[in-house]
Backbone as XML, in Angstrom:
<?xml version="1.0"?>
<chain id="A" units="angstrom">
  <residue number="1" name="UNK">
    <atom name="N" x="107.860" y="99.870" z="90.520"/>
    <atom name="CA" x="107.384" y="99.811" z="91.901"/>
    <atom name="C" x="105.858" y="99.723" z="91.914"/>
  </residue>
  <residue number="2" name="UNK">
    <atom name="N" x="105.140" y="98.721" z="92.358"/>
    <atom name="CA" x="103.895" y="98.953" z="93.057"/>
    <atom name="C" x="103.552" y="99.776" z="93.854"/>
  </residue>
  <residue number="3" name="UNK">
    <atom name="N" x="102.375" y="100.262" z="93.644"/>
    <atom name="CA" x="101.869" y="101.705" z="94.782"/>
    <atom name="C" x="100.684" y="100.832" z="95.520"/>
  </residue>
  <residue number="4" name="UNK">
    <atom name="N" x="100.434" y="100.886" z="96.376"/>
    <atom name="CA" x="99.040" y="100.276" z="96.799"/>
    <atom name="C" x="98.173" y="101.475" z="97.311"/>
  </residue>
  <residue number="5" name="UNK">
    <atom name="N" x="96.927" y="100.778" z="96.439"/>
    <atom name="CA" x="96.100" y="102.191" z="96.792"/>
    <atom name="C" x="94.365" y="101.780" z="97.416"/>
  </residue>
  <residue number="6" name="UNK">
    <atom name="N" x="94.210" y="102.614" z="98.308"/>
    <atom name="CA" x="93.134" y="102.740" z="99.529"/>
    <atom name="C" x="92.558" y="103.206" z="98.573"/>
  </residue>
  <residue number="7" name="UNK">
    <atom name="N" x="91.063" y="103.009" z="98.716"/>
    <atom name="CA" x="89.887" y="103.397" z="97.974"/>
    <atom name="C" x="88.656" y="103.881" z="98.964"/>
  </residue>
  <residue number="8" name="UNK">
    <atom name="N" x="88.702" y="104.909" z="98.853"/>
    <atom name="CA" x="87.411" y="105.222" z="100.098"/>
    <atom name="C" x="86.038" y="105.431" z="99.778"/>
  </residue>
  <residue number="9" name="UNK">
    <atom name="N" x="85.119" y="104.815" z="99.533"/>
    <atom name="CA" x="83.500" y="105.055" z="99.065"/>
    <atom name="C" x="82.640" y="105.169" z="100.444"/>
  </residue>
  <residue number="10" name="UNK">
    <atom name="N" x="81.651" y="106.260" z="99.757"/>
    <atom name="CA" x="80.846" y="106.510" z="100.789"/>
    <atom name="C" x="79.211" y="106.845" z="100.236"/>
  </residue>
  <residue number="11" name="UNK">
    <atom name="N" x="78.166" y="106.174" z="101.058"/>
    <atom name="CA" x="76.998" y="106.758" z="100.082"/>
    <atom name="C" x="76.299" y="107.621" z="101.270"/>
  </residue>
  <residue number="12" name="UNK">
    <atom name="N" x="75.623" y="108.433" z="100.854"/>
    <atom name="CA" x="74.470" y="109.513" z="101.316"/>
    <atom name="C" x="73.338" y="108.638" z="102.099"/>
  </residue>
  <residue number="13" name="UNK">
    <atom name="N" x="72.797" y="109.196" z="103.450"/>
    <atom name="CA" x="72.086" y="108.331" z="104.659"/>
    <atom name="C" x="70.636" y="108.227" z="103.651"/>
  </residue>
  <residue number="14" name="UNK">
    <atom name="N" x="70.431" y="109.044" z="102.891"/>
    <atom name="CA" x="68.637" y="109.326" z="102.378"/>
    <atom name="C" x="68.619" y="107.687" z="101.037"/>
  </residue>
  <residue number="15" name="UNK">
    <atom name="N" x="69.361" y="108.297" z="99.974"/>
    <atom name="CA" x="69.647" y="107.291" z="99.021"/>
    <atom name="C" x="70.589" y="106.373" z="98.431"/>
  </residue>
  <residue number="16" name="UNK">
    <atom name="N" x="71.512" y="106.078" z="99.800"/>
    <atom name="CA" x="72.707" y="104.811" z="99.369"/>
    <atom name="C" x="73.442" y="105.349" z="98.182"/>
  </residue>
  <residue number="17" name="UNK">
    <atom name="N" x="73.624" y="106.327" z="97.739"/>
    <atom name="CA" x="74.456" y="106.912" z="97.070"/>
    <atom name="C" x="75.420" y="108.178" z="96.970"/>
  </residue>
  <residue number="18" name="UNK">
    <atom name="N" x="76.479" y="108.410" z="95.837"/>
    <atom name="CA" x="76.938" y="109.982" z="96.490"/>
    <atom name="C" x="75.561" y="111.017" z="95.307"/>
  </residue>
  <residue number="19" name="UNK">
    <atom name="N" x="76.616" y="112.183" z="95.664"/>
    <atom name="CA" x="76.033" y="112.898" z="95.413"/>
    <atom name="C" x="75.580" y="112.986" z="93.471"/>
  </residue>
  <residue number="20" name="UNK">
    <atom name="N" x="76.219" y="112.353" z="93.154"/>
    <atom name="CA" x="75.777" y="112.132" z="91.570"/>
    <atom name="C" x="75.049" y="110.833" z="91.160"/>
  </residue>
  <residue number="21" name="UNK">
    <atom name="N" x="74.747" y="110.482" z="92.600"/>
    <atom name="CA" x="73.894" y="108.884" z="92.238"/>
    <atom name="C" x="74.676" y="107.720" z="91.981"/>
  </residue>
  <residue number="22" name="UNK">
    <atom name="N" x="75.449" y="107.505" z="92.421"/>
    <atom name="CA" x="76.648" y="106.452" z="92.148"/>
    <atom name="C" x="76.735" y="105.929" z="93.259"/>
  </residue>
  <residue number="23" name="UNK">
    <atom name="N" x="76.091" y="104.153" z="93.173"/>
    <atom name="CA" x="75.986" y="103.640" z="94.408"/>
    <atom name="C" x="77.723" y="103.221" z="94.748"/>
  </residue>
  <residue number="24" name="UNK">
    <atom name="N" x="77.949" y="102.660" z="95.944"/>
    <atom name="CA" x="79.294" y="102.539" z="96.434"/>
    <atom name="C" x="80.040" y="101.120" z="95.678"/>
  </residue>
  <residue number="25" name="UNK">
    <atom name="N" x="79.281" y="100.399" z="94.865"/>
    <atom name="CA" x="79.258" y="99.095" z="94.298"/>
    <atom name="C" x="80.317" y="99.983" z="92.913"/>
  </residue>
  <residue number="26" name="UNK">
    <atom name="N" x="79.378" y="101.060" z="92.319"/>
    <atom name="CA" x="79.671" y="101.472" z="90.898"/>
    <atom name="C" x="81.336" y="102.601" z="91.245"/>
  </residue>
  <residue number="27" name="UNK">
    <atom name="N" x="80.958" y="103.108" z="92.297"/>
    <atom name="CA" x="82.125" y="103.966" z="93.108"/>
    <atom name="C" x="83.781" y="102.937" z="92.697"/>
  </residue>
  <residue number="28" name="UNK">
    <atom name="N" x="83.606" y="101.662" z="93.053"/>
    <atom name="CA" x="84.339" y="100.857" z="92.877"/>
    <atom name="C" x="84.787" y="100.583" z="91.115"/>
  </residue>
  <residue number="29" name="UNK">
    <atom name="N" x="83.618" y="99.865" z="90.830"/>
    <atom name="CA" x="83.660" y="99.699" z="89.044"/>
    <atom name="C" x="84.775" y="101.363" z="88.131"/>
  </residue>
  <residue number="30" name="UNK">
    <atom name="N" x="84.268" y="102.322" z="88.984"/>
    <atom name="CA" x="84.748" y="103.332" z="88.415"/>
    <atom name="C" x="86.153" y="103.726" z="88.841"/>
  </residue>
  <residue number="31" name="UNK">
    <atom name="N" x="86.403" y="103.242" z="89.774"/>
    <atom name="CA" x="88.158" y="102.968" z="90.076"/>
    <atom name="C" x="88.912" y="102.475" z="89.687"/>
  </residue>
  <residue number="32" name="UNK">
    <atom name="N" x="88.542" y="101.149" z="89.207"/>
    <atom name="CA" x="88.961" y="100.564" z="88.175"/>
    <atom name="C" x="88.942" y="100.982" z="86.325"/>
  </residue>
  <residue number="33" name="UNK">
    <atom name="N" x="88.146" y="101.191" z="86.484"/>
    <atom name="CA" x="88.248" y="101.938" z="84.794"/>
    <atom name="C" x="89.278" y="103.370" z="85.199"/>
  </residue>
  <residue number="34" name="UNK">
    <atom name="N" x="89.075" y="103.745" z="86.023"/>
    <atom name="CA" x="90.000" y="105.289" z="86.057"/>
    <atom name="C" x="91.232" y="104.640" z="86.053"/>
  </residue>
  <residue number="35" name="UNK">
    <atom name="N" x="91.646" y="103.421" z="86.718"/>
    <atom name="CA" x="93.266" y="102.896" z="86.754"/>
    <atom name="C" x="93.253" y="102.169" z="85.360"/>
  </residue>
  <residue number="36" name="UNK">
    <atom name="N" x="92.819" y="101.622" z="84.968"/>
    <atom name="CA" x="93.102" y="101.320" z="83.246"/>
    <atom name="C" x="92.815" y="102.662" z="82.164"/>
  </residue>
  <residue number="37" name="UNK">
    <atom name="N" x="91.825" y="103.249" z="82.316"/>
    <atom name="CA" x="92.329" y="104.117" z="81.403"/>
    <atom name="C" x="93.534" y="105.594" z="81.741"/>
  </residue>
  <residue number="38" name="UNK">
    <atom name="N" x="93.486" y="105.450" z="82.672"/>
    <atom name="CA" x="94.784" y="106.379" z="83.188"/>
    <atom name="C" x="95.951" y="105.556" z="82.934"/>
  </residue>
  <residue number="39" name="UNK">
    <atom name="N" x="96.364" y="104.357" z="82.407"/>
    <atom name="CA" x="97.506" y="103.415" z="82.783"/>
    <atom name="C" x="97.893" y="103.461" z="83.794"/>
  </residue>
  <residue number="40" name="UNK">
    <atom name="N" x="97.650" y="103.470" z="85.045"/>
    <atom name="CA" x="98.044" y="102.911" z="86.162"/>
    <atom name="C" x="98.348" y="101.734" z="86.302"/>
  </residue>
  <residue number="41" name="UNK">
    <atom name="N" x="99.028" y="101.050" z="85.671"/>
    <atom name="CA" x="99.595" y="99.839" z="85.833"/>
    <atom name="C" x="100.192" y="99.207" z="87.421"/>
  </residue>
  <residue number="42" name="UNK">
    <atom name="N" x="101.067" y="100.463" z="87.656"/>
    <atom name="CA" x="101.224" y="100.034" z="89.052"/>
    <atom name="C" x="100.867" y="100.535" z="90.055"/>
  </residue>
  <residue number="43" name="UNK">
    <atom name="N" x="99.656" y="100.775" z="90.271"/>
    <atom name="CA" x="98.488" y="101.339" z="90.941"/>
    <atom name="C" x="97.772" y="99.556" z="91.065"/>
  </residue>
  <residue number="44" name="UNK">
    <atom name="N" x="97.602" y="99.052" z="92.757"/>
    <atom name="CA" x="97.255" y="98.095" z="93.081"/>
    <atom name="C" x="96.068" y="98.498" z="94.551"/>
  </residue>
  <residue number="45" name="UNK">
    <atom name="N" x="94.799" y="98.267" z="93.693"/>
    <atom name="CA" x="93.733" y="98.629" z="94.696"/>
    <atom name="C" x="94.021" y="97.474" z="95.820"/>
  </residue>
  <residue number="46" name="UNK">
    <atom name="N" x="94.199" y="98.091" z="97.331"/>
    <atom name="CA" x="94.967" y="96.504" z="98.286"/>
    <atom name="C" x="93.687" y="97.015" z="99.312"/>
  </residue>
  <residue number="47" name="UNK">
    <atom name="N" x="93.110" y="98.067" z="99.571"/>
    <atom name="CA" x="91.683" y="98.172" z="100.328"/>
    <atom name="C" x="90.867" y="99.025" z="99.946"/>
  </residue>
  <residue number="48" name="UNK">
    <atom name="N" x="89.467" y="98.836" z="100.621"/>
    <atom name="CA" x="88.361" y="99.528" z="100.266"/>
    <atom name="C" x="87.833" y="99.735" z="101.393"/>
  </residue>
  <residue number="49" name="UNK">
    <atom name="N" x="87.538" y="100.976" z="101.638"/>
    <atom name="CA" x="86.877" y="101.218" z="103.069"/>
    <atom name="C" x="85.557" y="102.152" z="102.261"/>
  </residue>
  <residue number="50" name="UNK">
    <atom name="N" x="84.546" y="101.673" z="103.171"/>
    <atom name="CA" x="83.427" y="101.981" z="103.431"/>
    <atom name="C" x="82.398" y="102.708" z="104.453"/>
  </residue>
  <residue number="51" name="UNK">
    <atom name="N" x="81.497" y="103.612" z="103.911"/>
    <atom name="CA" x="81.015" y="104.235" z="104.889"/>
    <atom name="C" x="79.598" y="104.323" z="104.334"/>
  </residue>
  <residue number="52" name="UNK">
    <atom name="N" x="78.505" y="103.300" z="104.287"/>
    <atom name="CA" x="77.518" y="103.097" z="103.732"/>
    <atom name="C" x="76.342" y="104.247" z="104.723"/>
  </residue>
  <residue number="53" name="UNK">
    <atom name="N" x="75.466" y="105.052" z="103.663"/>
    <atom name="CA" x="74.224" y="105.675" z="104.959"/>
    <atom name="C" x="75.016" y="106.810" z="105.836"/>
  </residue>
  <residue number="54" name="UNK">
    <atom name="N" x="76.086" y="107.270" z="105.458"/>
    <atom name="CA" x="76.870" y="107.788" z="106.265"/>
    <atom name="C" x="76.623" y="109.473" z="105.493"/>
  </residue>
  <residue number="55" name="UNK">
    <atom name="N" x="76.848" y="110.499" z="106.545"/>
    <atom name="CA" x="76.453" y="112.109" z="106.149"/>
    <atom name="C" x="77.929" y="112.221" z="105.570"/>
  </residue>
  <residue number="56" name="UNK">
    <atom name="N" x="78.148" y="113.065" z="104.935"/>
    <atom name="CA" x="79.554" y="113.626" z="104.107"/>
    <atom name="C" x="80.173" y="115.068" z="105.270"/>
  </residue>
  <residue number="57" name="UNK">
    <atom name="N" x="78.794" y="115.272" z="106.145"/>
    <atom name="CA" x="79.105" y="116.122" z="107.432"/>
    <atom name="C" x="79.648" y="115.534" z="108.542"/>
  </residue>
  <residue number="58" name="UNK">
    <atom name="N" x="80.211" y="114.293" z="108.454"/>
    <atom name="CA" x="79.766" y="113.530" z="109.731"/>
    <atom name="C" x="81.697" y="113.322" z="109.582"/>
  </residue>
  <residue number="59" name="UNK">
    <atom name="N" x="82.101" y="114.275" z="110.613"/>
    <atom name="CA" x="83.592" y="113.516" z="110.639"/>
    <atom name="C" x="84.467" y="112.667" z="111.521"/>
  </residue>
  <residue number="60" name="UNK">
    <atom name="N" x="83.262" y="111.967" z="112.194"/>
    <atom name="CA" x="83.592" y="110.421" z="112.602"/>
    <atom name="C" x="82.726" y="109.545" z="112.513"/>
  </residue>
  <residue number="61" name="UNK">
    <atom name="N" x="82.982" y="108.584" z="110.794"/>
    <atom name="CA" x="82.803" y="107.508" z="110.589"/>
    <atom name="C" x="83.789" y="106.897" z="110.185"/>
  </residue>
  <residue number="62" name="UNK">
    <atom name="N" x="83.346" y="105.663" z="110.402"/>
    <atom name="CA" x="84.174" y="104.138" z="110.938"/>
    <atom name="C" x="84.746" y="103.817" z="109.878"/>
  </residue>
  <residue number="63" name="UNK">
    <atom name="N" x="84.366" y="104.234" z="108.416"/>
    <atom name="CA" x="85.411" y="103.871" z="106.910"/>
    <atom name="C" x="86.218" y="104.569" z="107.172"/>
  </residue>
  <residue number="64" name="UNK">
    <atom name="N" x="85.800" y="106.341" z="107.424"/>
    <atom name="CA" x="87.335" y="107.143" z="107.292"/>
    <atom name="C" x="87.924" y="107.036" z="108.256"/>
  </residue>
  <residue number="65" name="UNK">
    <atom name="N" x="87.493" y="106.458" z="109.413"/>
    <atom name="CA" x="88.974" y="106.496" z="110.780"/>
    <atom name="C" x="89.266" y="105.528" z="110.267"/>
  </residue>
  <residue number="66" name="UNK">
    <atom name="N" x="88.736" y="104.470" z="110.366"/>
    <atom name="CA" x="90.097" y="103.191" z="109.780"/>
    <atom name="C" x="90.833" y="103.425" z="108.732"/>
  </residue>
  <residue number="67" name="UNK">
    <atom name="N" x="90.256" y="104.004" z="107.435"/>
    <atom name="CA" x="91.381" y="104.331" z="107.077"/>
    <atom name="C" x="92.372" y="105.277" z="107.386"/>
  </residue>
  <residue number="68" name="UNK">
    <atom name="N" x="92.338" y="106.301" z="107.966"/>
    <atom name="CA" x="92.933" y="107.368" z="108.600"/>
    <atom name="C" x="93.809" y="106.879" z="109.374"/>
  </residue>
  <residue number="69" name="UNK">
    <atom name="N" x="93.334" y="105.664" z="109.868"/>
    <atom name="CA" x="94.331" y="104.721" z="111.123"/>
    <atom name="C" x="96.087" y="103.880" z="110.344"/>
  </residue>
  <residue number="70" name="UNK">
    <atom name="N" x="94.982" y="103.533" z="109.054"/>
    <atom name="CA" x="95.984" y="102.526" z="108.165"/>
    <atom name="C" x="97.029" y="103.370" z="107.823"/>
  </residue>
  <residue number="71" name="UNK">
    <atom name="N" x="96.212" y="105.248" z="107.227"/>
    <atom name="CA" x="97.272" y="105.530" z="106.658"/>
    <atom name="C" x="98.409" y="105.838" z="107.855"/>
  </residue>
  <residue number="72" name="UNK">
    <atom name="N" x="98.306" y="106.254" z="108.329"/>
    <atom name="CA" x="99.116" y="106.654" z="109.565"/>
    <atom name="C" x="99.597" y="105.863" z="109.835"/>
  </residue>
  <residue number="73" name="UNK">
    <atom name="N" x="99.736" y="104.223" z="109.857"/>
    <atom name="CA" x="100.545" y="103.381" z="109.758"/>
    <atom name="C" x="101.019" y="102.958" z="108.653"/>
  </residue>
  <residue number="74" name="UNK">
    <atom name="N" x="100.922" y="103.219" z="107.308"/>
    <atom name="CA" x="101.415" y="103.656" z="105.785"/>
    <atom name="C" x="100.901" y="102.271" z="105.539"/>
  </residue>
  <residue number="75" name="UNK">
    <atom name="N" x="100.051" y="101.819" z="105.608"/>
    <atom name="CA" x="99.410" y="100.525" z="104.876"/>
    <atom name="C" x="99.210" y="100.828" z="103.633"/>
  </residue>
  <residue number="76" name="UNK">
    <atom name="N" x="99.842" y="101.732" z="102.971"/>
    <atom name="CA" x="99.194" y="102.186" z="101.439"/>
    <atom name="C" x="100.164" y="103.385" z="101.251"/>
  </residue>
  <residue number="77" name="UNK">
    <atom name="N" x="100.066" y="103.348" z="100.000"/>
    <atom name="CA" x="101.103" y="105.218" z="99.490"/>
    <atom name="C" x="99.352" y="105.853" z="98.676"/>
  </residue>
  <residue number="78" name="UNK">
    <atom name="N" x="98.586" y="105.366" z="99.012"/>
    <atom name="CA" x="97.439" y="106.489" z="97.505"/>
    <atom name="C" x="95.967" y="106.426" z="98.185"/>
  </residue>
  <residue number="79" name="UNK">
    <atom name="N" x="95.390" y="107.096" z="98.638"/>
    <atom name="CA" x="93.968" y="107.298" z="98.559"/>
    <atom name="C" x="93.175" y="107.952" z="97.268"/>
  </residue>
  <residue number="80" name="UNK">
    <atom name="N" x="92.267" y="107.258" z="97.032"/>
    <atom name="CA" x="91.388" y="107.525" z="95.628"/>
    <atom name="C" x="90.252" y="107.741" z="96.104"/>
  </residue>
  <residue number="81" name="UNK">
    <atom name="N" x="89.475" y="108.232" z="95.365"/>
    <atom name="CA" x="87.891" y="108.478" z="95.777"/>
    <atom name="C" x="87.416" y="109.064" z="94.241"/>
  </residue>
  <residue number="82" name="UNK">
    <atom name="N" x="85.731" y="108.927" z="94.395"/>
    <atom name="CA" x="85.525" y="109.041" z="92.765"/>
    <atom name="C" x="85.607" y="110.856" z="92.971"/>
  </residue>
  <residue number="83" name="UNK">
    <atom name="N" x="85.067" y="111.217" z="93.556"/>
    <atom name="CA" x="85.018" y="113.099" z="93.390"/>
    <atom name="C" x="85.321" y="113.305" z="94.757"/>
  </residue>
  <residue number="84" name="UNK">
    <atom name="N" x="85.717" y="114.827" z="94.997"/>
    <atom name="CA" x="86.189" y="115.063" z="96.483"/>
    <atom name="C" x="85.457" y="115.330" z="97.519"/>
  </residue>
  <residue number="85" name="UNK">
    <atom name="N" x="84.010" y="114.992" z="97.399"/>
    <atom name="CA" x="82.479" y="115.514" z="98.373"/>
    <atom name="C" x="82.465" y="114.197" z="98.713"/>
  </residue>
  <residue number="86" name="UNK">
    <atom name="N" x="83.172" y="112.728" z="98.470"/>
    <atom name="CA" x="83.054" y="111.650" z="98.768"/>
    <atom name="C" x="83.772" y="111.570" z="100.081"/>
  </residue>
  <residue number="87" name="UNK">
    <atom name="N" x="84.729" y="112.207" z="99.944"/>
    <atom name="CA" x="85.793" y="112.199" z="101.471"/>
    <atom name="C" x="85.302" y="113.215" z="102.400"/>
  </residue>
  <residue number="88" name="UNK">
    <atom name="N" x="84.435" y="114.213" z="102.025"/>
    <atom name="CA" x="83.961" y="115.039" z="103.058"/>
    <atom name="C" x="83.230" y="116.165" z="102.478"/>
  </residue>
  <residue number="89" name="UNK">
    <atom name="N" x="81.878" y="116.705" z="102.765"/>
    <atom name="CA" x="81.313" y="117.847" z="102.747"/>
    <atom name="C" x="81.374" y="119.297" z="103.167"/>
  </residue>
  <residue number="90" name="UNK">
    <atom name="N" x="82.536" y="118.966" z="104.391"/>
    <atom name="CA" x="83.043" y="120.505" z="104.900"/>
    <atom name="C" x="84.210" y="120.450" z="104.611"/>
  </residue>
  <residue number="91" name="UNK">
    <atom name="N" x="84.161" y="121.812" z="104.100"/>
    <atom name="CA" x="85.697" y="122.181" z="103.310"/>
    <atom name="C" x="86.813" y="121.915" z="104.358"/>
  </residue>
  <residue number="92" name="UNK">
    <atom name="N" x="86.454" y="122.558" z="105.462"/>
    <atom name="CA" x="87.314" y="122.667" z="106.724"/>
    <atom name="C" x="87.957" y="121.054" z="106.985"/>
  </residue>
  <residue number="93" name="UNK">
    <atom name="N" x="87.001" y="120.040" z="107.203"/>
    <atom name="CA" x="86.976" y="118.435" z="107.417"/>
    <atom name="C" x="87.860" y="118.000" z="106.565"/>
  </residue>
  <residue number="94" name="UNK">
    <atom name="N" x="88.092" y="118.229" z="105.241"/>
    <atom name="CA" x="88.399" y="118.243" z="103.588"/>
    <atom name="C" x="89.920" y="118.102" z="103.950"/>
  </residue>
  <residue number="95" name="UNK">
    <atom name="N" x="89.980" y="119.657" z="104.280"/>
    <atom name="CA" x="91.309" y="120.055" z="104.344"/>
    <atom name="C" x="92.254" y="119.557" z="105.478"/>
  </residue>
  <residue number="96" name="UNK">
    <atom name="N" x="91.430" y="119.236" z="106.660"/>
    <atom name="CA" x="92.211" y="118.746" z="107.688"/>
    <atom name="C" x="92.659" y="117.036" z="107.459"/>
  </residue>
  <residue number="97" name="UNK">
    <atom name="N" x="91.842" y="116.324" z="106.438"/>
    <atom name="CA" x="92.009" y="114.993" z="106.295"/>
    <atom name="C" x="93.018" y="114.870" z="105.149"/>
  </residue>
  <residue number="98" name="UNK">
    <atom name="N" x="93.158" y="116.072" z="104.165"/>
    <atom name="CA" x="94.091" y="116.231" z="103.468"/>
    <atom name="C" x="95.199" y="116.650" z="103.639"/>
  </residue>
  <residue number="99" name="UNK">
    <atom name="N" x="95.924" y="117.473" z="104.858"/>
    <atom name="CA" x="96.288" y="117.626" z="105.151"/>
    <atom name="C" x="97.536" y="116.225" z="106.213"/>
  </residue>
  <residue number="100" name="UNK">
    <atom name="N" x="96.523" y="115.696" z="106.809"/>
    <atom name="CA" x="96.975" y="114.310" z="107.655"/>
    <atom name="C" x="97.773" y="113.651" z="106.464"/>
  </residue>
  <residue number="101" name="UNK">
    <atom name="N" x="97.085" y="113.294" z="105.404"/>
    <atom name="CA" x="97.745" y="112.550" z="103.934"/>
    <atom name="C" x="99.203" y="112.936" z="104.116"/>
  </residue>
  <residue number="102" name="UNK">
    <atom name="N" x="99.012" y="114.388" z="103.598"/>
    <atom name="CA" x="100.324" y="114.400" z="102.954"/>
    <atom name="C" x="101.420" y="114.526" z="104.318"/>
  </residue>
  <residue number="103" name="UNK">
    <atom name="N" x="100.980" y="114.983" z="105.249"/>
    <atom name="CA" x="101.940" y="114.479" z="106.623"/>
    <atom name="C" x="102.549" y="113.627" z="106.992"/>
  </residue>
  <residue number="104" name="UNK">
    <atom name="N" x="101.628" y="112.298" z="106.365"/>
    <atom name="CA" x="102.543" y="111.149" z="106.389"/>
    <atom name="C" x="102.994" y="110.379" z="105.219"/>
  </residue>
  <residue number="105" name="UNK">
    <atom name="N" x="102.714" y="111.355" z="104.289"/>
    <atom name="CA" x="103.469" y="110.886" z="102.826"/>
    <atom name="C" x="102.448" y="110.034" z="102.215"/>
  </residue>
  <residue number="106" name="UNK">
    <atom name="N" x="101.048" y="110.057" z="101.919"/>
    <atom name="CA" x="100.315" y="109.502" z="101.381"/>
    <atom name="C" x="99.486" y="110.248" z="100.389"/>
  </residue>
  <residue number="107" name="UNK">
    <atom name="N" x="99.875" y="109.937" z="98.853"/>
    <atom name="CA" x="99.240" y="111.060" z="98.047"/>
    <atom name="C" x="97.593" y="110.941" z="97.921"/>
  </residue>
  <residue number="108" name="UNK">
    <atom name="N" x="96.675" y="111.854" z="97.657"/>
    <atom name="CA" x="95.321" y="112.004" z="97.409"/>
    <atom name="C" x="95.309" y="112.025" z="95.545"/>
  </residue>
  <residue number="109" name="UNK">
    <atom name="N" x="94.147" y="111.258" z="95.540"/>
    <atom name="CA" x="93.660" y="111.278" z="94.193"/>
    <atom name="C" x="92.147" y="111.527" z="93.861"/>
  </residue>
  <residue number="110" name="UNK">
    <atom name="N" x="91.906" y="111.806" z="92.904"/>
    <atom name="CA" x="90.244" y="112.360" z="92.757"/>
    <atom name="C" x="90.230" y="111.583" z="91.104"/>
  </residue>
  <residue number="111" name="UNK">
    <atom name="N" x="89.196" y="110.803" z="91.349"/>
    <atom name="CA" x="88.939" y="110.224" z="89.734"/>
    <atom name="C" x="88.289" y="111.505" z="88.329"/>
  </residue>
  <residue number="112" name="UNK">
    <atom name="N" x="87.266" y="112.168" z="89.185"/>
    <atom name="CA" x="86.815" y="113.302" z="88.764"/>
    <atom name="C" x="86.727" y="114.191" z="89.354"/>
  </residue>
  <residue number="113" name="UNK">
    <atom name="N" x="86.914" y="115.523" z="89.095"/>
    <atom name="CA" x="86.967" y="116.823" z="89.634"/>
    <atom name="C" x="85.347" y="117.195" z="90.283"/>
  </residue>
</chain>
């Protein structure tokens, strides 16, 4: 079975990057190496949402509602992100967007802890 998987990158408003300096270009590059060296074979990156300049406090931007929108219409079974401060800075925000996931049957993934 193919899984199709949502990819969510986001960089920091000061320096176009996250928090370890990883512009949203390399965010990508590194999704891909995490699905080949994990063998994810059937792991099929089918979108990428974006939230360029965007606060990690900020819990309405336009990458994560659309995707939030898709998943809720199951356009995908997998959200990925390179670390978990990429999807949100407040734990509270964190948990409520993680929460939505698995509500509608969409698993969360973290490339690195």
């Amino acid at each position: 079975m193919e899984w199709l998987v949502a990819l969510y990158c986001r960089s920091d408003p000061e320096t176009e990057s996250t928090l370890d300096g990883v512009t949203i270009r390399e965010q990508g590059w590194h999704a891909v190496s995490f699905l080949e060296r994990e063998k994810h074979a059937e792991w099929k990156i089918s979108a990428i949402y974006e939230d360029r300049k965007a606060s990690g406090l900020d819990p309405n931007r336009e990458g994560l509602n659309r995707l939030l929108n898709d998943a809720h219409h199951h356009r995908f079974h997998i959200v990925l992100v390179m670390i978990p401060q990429v999807l949100s800075l407040s734990t509270v925000h964190y948990h409520e967007i993680v929460c939505k996931l698995e509500k509608w049957h969409i698993s969360f993934f973290t490339m690195y802890k």
